[in-house]
One Martini backbone bead per residue (centre of mass of N, CA, C, O) as a GRO file, in nm:
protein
   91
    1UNK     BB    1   3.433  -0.287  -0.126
    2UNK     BB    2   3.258  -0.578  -0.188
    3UNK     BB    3   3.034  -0.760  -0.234
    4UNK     BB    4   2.901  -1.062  -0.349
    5UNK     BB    5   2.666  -0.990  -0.257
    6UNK     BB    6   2.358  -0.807  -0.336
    7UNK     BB    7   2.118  -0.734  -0.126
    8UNK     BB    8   1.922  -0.577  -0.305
    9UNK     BB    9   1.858  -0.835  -0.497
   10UNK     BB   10   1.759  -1.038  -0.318
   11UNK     BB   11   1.508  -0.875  -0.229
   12UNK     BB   12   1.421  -0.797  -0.540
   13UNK     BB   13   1.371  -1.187  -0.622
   14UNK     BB   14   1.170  -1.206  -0.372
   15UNK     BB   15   0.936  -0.989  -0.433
   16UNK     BB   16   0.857  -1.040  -0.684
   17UNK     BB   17   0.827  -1.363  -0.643
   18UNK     BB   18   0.581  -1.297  -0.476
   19UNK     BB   19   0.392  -1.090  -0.648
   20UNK     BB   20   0.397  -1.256  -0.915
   21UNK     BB   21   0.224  -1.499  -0.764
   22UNK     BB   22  -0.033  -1.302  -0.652
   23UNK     BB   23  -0.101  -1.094  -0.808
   24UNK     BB   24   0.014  -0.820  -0.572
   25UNK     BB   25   0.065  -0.591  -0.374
   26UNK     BB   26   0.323  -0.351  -0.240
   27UNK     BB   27   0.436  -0.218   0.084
   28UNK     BB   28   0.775  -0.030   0.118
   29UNK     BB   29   1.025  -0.003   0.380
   30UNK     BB   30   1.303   0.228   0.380
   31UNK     BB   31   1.578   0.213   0.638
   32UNK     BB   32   1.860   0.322   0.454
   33UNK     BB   33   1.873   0.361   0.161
   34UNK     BB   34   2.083   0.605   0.042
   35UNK     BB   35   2.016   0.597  -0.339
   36UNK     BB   36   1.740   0.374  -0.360
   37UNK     BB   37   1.795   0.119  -0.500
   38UNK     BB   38   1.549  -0.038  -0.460
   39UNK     BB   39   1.316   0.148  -0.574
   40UNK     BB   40   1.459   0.144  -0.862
   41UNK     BB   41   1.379  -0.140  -0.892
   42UNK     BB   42   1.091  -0.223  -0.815
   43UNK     BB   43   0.955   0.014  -1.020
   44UNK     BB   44   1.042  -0.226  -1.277
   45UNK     BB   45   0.826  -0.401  -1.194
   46UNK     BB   46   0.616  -0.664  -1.348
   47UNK     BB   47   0.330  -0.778  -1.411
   48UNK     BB   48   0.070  -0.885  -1.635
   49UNK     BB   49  -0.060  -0.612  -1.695
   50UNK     BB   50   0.189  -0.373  -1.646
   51UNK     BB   51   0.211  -0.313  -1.342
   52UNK     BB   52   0.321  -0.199  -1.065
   53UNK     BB   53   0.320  -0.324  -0.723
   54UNK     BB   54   0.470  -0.113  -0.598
   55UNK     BB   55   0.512   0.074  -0.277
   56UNK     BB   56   0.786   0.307  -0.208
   57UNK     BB   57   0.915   0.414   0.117
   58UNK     BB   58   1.218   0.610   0.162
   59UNK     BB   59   1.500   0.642   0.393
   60UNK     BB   60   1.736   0.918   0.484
   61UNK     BB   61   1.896   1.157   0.646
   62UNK     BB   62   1.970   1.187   0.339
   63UNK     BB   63   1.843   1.316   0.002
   64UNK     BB   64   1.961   1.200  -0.282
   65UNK     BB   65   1.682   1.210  -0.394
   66UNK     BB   66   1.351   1.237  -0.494
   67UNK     BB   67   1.296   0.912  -0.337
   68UNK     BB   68   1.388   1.058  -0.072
   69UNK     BB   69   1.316   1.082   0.300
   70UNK     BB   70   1.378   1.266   0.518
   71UNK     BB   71   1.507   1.143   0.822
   72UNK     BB   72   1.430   0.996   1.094
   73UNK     BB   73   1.415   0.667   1.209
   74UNK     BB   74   1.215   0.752   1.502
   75UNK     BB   75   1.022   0.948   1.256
   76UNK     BB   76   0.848   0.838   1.032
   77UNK     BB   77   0.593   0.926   0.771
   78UNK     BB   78   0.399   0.695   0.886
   79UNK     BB   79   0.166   0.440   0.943
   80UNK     BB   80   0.046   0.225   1.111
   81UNK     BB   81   0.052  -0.062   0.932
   82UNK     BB   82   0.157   0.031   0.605
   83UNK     BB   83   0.312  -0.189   0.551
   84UNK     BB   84   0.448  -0.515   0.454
   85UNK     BB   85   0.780  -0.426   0.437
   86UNK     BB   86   1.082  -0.382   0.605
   87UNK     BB   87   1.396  -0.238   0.581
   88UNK     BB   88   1.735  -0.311   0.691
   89UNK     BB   89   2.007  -0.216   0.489
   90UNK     BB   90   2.314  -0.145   0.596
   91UNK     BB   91   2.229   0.096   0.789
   0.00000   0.00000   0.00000
């Protein structure tokens, strides 16, 4: 089965749409990634100057690709506080 909406795409134009308001960066972290597709998207978002400004966090039991890091979600390898977003879609 499909969603109806895609919940990826929906968190990707609202962090979007805010972070190209406020013309400033934003750090995502993302707990049962999947495939990554969150970080694939928000890493093609462009604000005025032409830089990306996200950096994603990607985290799932098995890595899929480059951009994911395996791990526990009870131990992910980041520090307290370093997040601006935790995401937990699908997971």
């Amino acid at each position: 089965e499909q969603w109806p909406i895609n919940p990826v795409n929906v968190i990707v134009r609202g962090l979007a749409t805010q972070v190209k308001e406020k013309e400033d960066s934003c750090v995502v972290a993302d707990f049962g990634c999947g495939d990554a597709a969150l970080a694939k998207k928000l890493l093609h978002v462009k604000i005025r100057d032409g830089t990306c400004p996200f950096t994603v966090h990607s985290f799932d039991l098995v890595a899929s690709c480059s951009l994911v890091t395996a791990c526990d979600m009870a131990n992910v390898p980041l520090a307290d506080k370093s997040v601006d977003v935790g995401v937990f879609c699908l997971s």
